[in-house]
N, C-alpha and C positions, 0 to 999 in steps of 0.2 A: 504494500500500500504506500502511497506516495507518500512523502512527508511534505512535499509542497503545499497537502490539502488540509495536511493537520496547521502549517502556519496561518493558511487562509481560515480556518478556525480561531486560530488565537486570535487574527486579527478583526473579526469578526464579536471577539469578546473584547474588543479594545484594550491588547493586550500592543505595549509598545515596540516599536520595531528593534530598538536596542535586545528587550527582553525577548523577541520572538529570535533571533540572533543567536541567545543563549540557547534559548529551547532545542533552536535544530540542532547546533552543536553537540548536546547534551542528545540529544534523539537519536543523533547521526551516531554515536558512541553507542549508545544503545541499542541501534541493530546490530552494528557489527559484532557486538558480541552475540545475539541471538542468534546472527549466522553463525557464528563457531561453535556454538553448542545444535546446530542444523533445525534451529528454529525460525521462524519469524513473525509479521503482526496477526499472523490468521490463529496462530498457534501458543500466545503467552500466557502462562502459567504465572499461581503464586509464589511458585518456589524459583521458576527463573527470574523474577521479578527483585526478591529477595537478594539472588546470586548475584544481579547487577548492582544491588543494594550494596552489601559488602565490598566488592569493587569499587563503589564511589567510597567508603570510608576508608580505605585504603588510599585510595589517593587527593582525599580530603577535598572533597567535594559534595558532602554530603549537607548540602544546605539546604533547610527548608524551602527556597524557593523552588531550588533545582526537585527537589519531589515533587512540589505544584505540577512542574512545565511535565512530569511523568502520570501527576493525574490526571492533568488536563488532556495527556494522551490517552487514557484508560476511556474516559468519557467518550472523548472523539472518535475511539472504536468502538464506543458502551463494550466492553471488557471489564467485566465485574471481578474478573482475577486483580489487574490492575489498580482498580479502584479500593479494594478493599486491600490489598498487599499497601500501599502509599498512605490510605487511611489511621492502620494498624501505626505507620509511622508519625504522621502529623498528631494525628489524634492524641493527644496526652503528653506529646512528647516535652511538655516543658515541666513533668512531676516530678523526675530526680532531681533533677536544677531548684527548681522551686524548695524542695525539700531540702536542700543544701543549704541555699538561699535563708530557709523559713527559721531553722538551727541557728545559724547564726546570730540574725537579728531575735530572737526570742530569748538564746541563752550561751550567745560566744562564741569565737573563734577557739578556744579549749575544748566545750563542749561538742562543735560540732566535730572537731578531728579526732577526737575519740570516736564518735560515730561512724566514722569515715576512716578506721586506722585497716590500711591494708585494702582499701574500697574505691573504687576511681569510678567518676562517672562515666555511668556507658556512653558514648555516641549517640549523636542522632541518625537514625537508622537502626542500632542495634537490633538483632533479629530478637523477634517475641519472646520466644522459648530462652531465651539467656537473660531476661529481665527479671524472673520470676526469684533466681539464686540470689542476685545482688538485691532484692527487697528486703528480702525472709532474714538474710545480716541486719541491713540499717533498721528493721522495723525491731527485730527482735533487741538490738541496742537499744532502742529507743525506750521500748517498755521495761527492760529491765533497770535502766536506769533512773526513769522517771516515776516507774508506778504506774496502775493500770489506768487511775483516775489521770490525772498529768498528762499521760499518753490519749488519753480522749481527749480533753480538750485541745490538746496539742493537734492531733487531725482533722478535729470538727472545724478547723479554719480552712480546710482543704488543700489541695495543691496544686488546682488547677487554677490560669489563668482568670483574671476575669475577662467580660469579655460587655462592655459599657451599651455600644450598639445592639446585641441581643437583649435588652433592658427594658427600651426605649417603649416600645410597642404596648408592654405591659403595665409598665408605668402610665401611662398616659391612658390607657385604657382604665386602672382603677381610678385614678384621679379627675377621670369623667363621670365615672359612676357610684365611685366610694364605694363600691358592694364585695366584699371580696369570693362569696357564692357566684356573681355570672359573674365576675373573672375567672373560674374556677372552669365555669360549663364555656366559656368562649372558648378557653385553653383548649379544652379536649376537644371543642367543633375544629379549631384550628388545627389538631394534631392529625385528627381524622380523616380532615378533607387532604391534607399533604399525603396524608397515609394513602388513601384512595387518588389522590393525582398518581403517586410513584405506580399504583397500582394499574391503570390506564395506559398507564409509559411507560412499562416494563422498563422499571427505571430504580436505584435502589432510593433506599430512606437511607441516608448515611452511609451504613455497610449492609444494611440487610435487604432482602428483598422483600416485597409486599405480594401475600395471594391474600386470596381470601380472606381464612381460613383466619389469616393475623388481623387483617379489616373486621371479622366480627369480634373477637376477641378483645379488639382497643375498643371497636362501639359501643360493648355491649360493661363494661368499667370505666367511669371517668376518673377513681383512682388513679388510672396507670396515665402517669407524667405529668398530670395534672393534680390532682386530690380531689376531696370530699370534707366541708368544714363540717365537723363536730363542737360547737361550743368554739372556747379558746383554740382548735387543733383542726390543724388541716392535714390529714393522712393521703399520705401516698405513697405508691409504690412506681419502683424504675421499668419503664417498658425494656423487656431483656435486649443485650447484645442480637440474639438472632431470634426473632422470636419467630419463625417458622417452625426452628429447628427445638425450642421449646416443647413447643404445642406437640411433637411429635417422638421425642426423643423419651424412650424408655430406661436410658444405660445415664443411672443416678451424677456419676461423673462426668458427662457429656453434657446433660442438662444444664447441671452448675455452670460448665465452661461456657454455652449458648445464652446463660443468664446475663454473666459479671461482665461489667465493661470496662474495669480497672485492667489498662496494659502491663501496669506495673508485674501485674500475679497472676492474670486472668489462664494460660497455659497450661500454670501447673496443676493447675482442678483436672488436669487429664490425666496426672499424676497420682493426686491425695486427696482426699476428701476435703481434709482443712489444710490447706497448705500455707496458711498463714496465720496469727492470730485474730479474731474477729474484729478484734479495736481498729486495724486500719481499716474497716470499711466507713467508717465514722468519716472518712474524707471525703467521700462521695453525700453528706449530709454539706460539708465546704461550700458544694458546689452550689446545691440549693440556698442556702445560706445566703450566696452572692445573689442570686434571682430575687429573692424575695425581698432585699432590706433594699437593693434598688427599685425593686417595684413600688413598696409601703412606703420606700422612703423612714423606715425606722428600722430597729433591733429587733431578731426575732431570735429563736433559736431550737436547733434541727437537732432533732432525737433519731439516733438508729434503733429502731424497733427489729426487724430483721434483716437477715441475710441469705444466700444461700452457704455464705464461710460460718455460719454460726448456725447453719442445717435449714434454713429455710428455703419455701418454694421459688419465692421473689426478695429483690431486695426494698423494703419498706421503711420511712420513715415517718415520724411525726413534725411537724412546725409550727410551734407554737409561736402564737399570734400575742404581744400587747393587747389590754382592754380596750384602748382607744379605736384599734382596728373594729375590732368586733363592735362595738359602738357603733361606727361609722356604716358599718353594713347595716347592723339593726333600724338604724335610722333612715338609710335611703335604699329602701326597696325595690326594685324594678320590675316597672308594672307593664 
């Protein structure tokens, strides 16, 4: 397949001629190796995907852009191998660093290289399967030295990015309605109808794909990615990593793994049942955390209720809400 068509693509997303430059370079590199292994675009896999992966952190060029310009190819062939192999990579990858980062500034340059004695952060790129060893060290440092309590709040700030622009929509939507119940049910109509677009476009939701089968499943709960208020608490639960493969998966450690969408660990549930202890999933509570205090616009705070690392079906949380919030709904109804 021509890669002249994938530029016209980029350029098509206004994507700059400098940067479209890069891309082919980087693309141009990237067949020739597919050639030598007697592949090409009709035929990429996740694992050759990967092989190239390694390859760019080798000769250190594994910059988040440079994966862009590789997803932006995954899409331009819709090659779901592509898409989710680049994914797996962008996706979380600022959680070591952060966690590096978060040590630091919370409790020292001492403290963190004790956590870190013997421990290098991985690359971006690092393959999946090798992040799960270097967690299972820093985390288990972490709790031994701080305590089970310390170590919760220490990941309940999360370690992902925030991200201000994903905000905005929610924000502005409760602050025109003050209700935080249809914030609640708009979430889930919005989750939905994307759900059922991807479904129309044989097209993925992030990494997974959409049938059915997963469109009735999110319709038929507005818990899942959204909640449901109870009084002060809004519960929900995370719609899984793959949730096709959920709905279908009988083999107890496969499920886990189709669940968890922490890069960090997510692999080794192919491995162990709990292959970590349950307090880091309190970091995936972080992320919510960030959603919600820019939506309210105030403090809230995110309870891990379950896991599948702490033997549950779904990963579930509570958020508790300020009285003033709840006020505000009581007060403006929509009628």
């Amino acid at each position: 397949m021509s890669l002249s068509k994938y530029i016209e693509y980029l350029t098509q997303k206004n994507i700059s001629s400098e940067k479209c430059e890069a891309a082919l370079s980087l693309m141009q590199d990237f067949e020739t190796y597919l050639h030598s292994v007697g592949a090409d675009a009709r035929n990429i896999t996740y694992d050759l995907v990967q092989n190239f992966v390694a390859q760019m952190i080798e000769r250190r060029i594994n910059t988040e852009q440079n994966f862009v310009y590789i997803l932006y190819y995954g899409y331009y062939l819709n090659n779901f191998e592509i898409i989710n192999a680049i994914m797996e990579i962008i996706d979380g990858g600022e959680m070591f660093p952060n966690l590096s980062k978060q040590l630091i500034a919370k409790f020292g340059q001492k403290f963190h290289d004790e956590i870190f004695t013997d421990v290098e952060l991985p690359p971006l790129g690092t393959h999946p399967k090798k992040k799960p060893e270097i967690a299972k060290i820093l985390v288990s440092r972490i709790i031994d030295k701080l305590g089970p309590e310390k170590s919760v709040q220490f990941f309940k700030t999360g370690l992902r990015d925030k991200y201000p622009q994903a905000y905005v929509k929610g924000h502005e939507t409760f602050k025109k309605l003050q209700n935080v119940d249809e914030l609640l049910k708009i979430k889930h109509q919005t989750l939905v109808e994307n759900l059922t677009k991807c479904f129309n476009e044989n097209s993925l939701f992030f990494t997974q794909p959409v049938t059915r089968e997963v469109l009735d499943f999110v319709k038929s709960d507005q818990s899942i990615s959204a909640g449901i208020r109870k009084g002060d608490t809004i519960y929900m639960k995370k719609i899984p990593y793959m949730t096709n493969k959920v709905l279908e998966e009988t083999d107890q450690r496969k499920r886990n793994y189709y669940v968890c969408h922490n890069p960090m660990i997510r692999e080794a549930f192919l491995e162990e049942d709990q292959p970590i202890d349950p307090i880091f999933c309190n970091c995936s509570g972080g992320f919510m955390k960030n959603y919600w205090e820019a939506v309210l616009d105030c403090e809230v705070d995110v309870e891990l209720l379950d896991s599948v690392m702490m033997g549950g079906k779904f990963c579930e949380f509570a958020i508790h809400l300020p009285s003033e919030i709840v006020e505000k709904t009581k007060n403006h109804p929509v009628v």
